[in-house]
DSSP file (Angstrom, degrees, kcal/mol; ACC not computed):
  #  RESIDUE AA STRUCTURE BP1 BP2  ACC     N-H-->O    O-->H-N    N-H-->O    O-->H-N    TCO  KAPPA ALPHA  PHI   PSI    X-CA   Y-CA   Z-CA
    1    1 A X              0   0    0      0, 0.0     0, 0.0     0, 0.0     0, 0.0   0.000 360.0 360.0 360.0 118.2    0.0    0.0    0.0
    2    2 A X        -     0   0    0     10,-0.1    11,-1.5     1,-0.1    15,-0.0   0.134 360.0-119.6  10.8 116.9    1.1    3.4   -1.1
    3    3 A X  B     -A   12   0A   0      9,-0.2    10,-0.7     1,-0.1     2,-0.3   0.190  42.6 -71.2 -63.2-145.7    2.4    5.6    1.9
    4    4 A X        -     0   0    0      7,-0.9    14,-0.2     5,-0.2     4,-0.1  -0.749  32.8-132.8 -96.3 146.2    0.7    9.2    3.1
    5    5 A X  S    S+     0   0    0     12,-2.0    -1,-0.2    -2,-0.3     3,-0.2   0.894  79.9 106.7 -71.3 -86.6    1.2   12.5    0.6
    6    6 A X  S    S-     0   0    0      1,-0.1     2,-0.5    13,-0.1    -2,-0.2   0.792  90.2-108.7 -14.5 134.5    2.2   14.5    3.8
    7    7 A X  S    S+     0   0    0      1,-0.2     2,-0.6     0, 0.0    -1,-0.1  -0.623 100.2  17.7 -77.1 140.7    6.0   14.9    3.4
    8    8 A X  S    S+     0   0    0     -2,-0.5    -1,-0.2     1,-0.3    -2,-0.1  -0.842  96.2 109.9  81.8 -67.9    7.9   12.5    6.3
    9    9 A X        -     0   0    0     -2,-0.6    -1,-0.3     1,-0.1    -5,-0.2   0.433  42.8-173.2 -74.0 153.7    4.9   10.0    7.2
   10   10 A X        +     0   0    0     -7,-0.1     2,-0.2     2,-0.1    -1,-0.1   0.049  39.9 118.1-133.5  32.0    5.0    6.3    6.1
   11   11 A X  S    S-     0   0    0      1,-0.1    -7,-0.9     0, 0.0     2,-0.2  -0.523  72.4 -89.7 -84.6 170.0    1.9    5.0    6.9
   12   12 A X  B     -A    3   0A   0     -9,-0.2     8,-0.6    -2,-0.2    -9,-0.2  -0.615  42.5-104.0-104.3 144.2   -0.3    3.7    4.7
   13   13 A X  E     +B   19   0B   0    -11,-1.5     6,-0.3   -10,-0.7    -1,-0.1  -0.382  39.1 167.0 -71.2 132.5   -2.9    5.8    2.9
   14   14 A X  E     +     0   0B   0      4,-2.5     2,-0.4     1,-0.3     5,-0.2   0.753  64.5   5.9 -85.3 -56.4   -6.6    5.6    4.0
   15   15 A X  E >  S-B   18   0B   0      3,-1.8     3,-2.1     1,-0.0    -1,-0.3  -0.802 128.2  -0.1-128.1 144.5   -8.5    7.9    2.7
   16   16 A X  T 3  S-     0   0    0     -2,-0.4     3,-0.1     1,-0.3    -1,-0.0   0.622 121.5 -70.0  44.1  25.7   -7.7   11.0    0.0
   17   17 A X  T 3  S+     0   0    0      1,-0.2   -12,-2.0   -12,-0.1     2,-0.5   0.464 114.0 120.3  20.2  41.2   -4.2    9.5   -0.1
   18   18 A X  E <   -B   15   0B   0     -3,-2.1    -4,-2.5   -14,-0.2    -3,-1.8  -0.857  69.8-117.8-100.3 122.9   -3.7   10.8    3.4
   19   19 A X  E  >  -B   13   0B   0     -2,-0.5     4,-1.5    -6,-0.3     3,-0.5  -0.235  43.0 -94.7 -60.2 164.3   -2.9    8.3    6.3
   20   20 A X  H  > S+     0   0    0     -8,-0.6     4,-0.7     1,-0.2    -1,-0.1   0.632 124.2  51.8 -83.8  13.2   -5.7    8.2    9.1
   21   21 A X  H  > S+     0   0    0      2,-0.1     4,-3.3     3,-0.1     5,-0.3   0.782 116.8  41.0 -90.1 -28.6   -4.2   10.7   11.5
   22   22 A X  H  > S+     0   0    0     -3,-0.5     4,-0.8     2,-0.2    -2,-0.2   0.701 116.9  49.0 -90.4  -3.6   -3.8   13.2    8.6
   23   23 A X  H  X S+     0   0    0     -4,-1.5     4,-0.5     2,-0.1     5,-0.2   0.937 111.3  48.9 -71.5 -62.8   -7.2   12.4    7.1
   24   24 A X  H >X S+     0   0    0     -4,-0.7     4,-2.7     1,-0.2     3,-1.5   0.939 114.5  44.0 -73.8 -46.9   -8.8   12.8   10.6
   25   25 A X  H 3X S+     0   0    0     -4,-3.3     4,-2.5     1,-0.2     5,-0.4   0.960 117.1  48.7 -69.8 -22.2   -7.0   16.5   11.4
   26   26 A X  H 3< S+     0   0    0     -4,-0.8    -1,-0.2    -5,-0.3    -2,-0.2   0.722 112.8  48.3 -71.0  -4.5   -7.8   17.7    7.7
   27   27 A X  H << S+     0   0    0     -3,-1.5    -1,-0.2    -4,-0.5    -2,-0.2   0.765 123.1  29.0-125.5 -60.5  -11.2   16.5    8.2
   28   28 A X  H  < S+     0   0    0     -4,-2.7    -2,-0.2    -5,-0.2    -3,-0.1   0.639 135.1  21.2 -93.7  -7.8  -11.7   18.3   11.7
   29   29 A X  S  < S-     0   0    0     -4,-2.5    -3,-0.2    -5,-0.3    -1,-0.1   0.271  98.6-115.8-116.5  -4.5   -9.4   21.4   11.4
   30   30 A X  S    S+     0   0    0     -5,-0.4     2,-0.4     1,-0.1    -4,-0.1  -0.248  86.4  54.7 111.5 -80.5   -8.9   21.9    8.1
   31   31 A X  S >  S-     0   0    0     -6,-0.3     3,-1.6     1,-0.1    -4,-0.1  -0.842  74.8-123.0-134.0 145.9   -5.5   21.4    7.6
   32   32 A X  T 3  S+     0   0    0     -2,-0.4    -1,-0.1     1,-0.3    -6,-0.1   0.916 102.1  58.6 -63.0 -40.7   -3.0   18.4    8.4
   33   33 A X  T 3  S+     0   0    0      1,-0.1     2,-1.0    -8,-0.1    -1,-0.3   0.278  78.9 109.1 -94.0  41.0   -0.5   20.0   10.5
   34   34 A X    <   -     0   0    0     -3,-1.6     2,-1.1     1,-0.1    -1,-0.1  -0.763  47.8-169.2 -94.9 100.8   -3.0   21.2   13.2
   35   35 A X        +     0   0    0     -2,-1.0     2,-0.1    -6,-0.0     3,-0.1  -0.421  10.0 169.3-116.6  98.1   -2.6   19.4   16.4
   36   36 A X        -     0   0    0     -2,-1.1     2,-0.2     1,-0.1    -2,-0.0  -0.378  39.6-104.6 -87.0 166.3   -5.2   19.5   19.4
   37   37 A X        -     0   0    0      1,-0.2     2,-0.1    -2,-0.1     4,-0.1  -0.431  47.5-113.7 -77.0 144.6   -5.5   17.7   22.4
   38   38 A X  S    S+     0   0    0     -2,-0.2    -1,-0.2    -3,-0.1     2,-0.1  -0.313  73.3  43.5 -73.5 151.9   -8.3   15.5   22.1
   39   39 A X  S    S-     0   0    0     -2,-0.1     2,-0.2     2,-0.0     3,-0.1  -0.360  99.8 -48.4 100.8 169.6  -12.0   15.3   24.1
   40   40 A X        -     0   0    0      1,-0.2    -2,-0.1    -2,-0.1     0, 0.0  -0.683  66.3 -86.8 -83.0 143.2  -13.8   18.5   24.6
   41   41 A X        -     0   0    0     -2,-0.2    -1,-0.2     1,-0.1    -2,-0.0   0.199  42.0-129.2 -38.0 131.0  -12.7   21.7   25.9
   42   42 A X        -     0   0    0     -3,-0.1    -1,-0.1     1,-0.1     2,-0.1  -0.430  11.2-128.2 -77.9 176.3  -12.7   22.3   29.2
   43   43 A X     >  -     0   0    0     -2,-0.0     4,-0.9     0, 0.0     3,-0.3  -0.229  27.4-106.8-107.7-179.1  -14.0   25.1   31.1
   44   44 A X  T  4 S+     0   0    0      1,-0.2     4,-0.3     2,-0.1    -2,-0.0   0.567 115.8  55.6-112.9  12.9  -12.3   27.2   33.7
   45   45 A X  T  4 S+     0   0    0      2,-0.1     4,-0.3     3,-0.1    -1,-0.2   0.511 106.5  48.3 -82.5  -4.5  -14.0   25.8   36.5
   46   46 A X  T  > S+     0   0    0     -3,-0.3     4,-2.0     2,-0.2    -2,-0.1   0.650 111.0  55.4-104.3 -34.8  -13.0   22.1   35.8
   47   47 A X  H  X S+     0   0    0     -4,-0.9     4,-2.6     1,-0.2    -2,-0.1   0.811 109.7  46.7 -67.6 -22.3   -9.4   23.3   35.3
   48   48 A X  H  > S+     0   0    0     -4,-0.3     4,-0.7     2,-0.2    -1,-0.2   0.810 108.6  44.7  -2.7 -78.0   -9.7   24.6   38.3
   49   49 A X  H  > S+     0   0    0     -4,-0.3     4,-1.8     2,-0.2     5,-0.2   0.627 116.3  62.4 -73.7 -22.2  -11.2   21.6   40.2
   50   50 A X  H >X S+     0   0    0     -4,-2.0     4,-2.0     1,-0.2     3,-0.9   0.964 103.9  42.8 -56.0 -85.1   -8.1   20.0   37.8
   51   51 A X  H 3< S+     0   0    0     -4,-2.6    -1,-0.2     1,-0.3    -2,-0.2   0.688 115.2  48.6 -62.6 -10.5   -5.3   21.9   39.5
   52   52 A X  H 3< S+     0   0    0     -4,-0.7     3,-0.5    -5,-0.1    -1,-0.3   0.960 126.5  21.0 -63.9 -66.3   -6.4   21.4   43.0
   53   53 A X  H XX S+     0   0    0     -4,-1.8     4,-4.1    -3,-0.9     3,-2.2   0.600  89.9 106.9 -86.2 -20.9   -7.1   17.8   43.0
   54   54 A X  T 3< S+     0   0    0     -4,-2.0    -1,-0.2     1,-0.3    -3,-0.1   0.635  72.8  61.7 -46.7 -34.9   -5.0   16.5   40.0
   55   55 A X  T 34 S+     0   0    0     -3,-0.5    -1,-0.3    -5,-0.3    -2,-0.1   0.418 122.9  17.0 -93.1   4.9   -2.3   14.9   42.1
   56   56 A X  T <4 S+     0   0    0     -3,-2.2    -2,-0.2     1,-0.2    -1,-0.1   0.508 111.0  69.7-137.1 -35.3   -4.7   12.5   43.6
   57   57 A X  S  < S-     0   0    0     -4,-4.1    -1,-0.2    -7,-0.2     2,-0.1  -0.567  75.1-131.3 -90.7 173.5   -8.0   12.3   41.7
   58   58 A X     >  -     0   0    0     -2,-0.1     4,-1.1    -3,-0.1    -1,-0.1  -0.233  36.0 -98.9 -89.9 179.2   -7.8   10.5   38.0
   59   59 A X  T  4 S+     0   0    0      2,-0.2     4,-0.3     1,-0.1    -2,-0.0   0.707 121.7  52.1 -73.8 -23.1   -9.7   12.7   34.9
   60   60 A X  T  4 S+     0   0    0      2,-0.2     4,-0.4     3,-0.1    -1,-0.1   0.682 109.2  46.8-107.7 -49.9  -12.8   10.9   34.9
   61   61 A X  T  > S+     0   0    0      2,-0.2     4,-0.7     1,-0.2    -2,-0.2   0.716 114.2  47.9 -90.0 -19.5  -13.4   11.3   38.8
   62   62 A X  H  X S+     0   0    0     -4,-1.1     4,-0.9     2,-0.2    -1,-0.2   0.747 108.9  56.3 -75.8 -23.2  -12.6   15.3   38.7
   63   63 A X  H  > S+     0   0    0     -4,-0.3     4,-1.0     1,-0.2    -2,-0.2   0.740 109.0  52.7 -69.7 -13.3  -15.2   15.3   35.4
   64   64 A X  H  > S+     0   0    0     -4,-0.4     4,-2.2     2,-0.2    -1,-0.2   0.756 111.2  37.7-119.7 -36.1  -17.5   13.9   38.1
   65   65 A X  H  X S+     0   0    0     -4,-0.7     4,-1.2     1,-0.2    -1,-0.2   0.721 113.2  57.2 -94.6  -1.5  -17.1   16.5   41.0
   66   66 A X  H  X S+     0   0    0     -4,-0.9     4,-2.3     2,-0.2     5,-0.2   0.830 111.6  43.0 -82.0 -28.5  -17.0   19.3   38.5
   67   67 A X  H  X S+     0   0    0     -4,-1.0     4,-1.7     2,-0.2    -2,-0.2   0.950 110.9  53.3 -54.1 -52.2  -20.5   17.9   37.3
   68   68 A X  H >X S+     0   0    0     -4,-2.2     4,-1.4     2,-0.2     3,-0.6   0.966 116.7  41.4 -51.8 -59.5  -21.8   17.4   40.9
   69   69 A X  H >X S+     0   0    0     -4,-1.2     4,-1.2     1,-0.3     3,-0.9   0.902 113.4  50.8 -53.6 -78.5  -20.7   21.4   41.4
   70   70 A X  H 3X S+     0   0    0     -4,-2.3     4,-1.4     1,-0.3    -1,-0.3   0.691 112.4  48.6 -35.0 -42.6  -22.1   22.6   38.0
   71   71 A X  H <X S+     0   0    0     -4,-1.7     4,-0.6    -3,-0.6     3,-0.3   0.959 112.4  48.0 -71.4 -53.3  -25.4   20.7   39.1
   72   72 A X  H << S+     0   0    0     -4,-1.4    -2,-0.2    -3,-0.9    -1,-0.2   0.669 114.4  46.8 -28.8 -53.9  -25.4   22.5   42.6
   73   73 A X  H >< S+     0   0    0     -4,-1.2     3,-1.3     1,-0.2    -1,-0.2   0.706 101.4  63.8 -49.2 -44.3  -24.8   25.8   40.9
   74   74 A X  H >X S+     0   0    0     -4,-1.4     3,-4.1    -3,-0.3     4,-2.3   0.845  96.2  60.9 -33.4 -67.4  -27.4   25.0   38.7
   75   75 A X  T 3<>S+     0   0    0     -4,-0.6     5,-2.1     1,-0.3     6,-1.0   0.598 109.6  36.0 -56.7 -28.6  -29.6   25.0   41.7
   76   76 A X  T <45S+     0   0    0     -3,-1.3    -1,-0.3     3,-0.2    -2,-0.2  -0.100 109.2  64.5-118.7  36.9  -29.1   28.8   42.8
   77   77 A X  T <45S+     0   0    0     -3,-4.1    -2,-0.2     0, 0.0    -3,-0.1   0.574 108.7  41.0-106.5 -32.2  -28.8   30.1   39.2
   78   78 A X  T  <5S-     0   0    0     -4,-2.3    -2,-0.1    -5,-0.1    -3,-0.1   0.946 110.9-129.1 -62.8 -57.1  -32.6   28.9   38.8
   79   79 A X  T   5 +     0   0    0      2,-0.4    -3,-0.2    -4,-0.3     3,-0.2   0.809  68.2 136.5  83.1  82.7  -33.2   30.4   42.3
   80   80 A X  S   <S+     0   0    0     -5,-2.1     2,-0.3     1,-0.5    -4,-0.1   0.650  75.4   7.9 -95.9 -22.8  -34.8   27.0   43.1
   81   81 A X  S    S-     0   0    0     -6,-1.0    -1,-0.5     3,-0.0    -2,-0.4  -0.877  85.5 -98.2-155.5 149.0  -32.8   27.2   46.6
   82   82 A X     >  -     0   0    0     -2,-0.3     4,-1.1    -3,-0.2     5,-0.4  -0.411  33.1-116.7 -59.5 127.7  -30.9   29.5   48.5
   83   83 A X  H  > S+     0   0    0      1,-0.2     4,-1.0     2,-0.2    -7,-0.1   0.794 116.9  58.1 -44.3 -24.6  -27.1   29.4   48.4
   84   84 A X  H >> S+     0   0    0      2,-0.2     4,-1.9     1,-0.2     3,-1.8   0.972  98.5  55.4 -57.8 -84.1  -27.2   28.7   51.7
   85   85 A X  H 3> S+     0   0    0      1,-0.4     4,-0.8     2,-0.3    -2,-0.2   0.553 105.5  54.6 -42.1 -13.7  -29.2   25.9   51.2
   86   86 A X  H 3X S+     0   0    0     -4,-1.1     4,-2.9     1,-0.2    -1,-0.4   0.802  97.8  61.2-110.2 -21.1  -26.8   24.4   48.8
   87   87 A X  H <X S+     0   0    0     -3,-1.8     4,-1.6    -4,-1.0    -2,-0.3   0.756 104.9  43.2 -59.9 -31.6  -24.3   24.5   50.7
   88   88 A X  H  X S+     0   0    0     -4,-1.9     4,-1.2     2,-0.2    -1,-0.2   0.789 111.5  55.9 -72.3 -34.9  -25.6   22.3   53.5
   89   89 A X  H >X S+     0   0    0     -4,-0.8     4,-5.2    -5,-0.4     3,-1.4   0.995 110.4  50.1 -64.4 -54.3  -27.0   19.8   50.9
   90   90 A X  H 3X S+     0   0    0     -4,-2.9     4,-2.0     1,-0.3     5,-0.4   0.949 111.7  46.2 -40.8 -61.0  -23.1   19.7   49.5
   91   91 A X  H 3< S+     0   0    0     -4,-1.6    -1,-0.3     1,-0.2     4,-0.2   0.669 114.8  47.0 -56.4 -12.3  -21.9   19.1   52.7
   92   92 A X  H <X S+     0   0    0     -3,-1.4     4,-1.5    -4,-1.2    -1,-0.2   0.729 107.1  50.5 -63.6 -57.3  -24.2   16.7   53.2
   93   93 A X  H  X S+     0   0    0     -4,-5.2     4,-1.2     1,-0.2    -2,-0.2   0.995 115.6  49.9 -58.2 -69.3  -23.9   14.9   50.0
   94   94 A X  H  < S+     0   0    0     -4,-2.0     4,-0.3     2,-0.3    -2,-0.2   0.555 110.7  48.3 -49.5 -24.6  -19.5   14.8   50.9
   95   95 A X  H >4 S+     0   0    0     -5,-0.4     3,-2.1    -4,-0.2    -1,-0.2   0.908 113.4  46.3 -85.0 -67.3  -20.0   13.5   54.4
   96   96 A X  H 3< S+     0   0    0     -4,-1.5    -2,-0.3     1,-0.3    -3,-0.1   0.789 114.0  46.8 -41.1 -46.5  -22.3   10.8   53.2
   97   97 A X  T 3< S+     0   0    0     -4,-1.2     8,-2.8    11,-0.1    -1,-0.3   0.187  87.8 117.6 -44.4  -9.4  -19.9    9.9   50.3
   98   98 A X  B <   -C  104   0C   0     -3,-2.1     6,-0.3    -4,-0.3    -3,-0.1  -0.517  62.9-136.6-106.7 106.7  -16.9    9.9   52.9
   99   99 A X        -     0   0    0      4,-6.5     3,-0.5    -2,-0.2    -1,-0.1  -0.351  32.9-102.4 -71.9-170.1  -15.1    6.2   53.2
  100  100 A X  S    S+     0   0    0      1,-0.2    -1,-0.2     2,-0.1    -2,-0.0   0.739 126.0  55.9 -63.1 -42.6  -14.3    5.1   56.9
  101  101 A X  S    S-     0   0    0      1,-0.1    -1,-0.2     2,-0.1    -2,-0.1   0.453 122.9-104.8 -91.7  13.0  -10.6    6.1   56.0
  102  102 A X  S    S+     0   0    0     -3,-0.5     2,-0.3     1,-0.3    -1,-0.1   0.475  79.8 125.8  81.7   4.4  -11.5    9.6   54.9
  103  103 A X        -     0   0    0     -5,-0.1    -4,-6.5     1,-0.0     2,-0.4  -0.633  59.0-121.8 -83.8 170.2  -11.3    9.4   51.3
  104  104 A X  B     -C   98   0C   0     -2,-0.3     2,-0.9    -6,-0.3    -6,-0.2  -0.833   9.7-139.7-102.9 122.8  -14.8   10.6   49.1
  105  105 A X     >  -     0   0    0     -8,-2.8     4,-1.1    -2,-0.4    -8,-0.0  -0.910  24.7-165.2 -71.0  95.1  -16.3    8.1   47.0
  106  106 A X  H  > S+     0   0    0     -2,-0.9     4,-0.6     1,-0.2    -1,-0.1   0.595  77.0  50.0 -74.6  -8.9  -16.9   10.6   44.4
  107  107 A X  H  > S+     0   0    0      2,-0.2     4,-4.0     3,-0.1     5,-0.3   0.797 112.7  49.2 -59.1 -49.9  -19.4    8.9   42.0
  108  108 A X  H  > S+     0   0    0      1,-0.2     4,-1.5     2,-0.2     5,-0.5   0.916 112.3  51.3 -67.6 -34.5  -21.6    8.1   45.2
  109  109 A X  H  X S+     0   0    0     -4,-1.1     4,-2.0     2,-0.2     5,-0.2   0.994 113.7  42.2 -48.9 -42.2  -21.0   12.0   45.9
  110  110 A X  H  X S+     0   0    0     -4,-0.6     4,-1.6     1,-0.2     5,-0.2   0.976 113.3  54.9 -64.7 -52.2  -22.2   12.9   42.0
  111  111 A X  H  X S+     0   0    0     -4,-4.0     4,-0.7     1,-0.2    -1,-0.2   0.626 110.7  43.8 -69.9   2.2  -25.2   10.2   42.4
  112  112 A X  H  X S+     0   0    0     -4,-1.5     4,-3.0    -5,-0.3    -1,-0.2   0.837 113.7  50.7-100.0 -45.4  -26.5   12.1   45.8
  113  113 A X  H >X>S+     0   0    0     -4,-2.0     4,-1.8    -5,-0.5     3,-0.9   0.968 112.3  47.0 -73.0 -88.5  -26.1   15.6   44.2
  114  114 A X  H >X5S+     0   0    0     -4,-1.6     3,-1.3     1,-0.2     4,-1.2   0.695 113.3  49.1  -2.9 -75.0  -28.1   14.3   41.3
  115  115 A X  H 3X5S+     0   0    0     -4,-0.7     4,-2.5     1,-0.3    -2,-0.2   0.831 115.8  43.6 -59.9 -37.9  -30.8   12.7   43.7
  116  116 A X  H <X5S+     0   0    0     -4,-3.0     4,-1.0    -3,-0.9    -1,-0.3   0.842 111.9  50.8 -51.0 -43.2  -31.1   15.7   45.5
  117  117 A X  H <X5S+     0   0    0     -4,-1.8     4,-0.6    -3,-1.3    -2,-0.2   0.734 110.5  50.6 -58.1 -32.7  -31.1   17.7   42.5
  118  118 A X  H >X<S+     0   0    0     -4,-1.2     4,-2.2    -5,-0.5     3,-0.7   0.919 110.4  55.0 -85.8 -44.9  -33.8   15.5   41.1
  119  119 A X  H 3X S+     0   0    0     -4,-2.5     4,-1.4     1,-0.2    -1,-0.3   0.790 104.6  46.3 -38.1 -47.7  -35.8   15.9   44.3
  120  120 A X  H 3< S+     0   0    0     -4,-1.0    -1,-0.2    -5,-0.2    -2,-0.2   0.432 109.6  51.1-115.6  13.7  -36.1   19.0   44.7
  121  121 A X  H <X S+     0   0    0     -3,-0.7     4,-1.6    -4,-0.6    -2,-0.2   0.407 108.8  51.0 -79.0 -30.6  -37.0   20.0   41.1
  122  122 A X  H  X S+     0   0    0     -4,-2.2     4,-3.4     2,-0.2    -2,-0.2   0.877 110.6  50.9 -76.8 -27.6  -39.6   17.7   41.0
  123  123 A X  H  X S+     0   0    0     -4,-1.4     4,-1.6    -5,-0.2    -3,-0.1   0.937 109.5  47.0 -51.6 -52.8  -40.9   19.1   44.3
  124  124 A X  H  4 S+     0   0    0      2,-0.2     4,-0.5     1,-0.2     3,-0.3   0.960 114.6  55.2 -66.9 -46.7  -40.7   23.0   43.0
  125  125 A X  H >X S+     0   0    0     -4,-1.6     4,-3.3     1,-0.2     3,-1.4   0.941 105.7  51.1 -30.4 -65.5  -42.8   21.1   39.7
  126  126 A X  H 3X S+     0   0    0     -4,-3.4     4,-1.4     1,-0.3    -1,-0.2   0.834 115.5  39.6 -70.3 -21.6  -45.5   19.6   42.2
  127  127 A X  H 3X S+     0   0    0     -4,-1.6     4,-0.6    -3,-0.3    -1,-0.3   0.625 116.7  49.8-109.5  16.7  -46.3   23.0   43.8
  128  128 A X  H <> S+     0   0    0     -3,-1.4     4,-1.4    -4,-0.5    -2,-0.2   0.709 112.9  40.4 -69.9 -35.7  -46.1   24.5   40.8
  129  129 A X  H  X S+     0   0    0     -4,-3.3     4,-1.3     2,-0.2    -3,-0.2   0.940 114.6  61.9 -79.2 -56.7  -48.5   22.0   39.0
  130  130 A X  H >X S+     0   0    0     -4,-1.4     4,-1.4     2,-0.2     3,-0.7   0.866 104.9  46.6  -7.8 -79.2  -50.5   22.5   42.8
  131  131 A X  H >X S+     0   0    0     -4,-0.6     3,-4.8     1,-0.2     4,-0.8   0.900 108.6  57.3 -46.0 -98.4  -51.0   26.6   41.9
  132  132 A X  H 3X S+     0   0    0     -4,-1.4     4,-1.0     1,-0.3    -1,-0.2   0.442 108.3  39.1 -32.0 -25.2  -52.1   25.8   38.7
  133  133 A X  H <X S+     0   0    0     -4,-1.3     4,-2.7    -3,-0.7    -1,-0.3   0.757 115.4  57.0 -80.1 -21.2  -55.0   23.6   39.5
  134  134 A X  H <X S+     0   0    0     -3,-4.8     4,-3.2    -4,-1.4    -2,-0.2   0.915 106.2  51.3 -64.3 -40.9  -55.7   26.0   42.5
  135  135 A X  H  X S+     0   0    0     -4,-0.8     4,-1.4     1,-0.2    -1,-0.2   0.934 112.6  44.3 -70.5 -43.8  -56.0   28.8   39.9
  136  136 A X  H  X S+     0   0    0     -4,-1.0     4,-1.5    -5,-0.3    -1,-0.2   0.890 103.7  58.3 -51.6 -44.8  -58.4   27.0   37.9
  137  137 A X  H  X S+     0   0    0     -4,-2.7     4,-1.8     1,-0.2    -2,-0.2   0.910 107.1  53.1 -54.5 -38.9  -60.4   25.8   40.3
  138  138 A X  H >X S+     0   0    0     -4,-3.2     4,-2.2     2,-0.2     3,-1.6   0.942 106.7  52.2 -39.7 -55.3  -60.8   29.6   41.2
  139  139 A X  H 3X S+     0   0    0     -4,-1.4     4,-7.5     1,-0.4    -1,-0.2   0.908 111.6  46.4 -70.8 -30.5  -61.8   30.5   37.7
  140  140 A X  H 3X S+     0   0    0     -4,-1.5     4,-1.4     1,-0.3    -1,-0.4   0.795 102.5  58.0 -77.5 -10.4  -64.3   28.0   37.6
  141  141 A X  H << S+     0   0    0     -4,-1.8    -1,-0.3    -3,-1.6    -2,-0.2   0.752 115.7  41.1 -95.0 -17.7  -65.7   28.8   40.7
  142  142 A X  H >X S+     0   0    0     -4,-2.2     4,-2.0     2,-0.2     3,-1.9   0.914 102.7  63.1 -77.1 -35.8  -66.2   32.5   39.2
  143  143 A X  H >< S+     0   0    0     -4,-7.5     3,-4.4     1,-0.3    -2,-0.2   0.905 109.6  44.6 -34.2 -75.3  -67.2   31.2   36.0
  144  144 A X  T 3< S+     0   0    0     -4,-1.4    -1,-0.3     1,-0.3    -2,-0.2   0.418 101.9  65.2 -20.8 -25.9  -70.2   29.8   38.3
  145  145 A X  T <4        0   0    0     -3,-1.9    -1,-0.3     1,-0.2    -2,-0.2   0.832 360.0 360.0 -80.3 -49.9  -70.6   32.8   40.1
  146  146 A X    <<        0   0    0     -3,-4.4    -2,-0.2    -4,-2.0    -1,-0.2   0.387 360.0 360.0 -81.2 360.0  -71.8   34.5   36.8
């Protein structure tokens, strides 16, 4: 098989006579000699959470408390809860997530935040959903009236 046009490579051509690493950057950048780090961009709160924690947690398990936080955040952007209020649920979720030896499960940490999350949006739903039958029953009770 033919190598790659690109001048130095010896792999063998896939595609457009381009091997598949210069196929794949011409294909997502444009141009062959562009080379980015793979996965989607981070943010500058996960790089953050990165440089704090980086020398103990893996990438996977920081994507997972930056989620938990973003969800939390989530919570007083809405103003579904008080900031306050999410701050005791955090500490709450992280002590429960907390092994015997003082490390954080941090998945179990994501999956409380979550449940919480999930809780207390469907709750603000039912007394929303609540008002709205109250207010109808009102209308009708004027309709009647008339």
């Amino acid at each position: 098989m033919a190598p790659c046009t690109i001048d130095g490579c010896e792999r063998p051509r896939k595609a457009r006579g381009l091997c598949a690493t210069h196929y794949m950057r011409q294909r997502r950048h444009g141009d062959t000699s562009t080379v980015k780090a793979s996965g989607r961009p981070r943010g500058p709160a996960r790089a953050a959470v990165g440089a704090i924690f980086d020398t103990y947690w893996g990438g996977r398990t920081i994507d997972r408390y930056d989620r938990a936080q973003r969800i939390l955040a989530a919570l007083t952007v809405d103003d579904i809860i008080t900031s306050e209020e999410v701050t005791a649920l955090d500490r709450a979720a992280f002590q429960a997530s907390t092994r015997p030896n003082g490390t954080v499960n941090v998945l179990a940490y994501l999956e409380r935040v979550e449940d919480i999350a999930a809780m207390i949006v469907a709750e603000q739903q039912q007394v929303e959903d609540i008002i709205t039958m109250i207010v109808a029953q009102r209308a009708a009770v004027r309709a009647d009236r008339r």
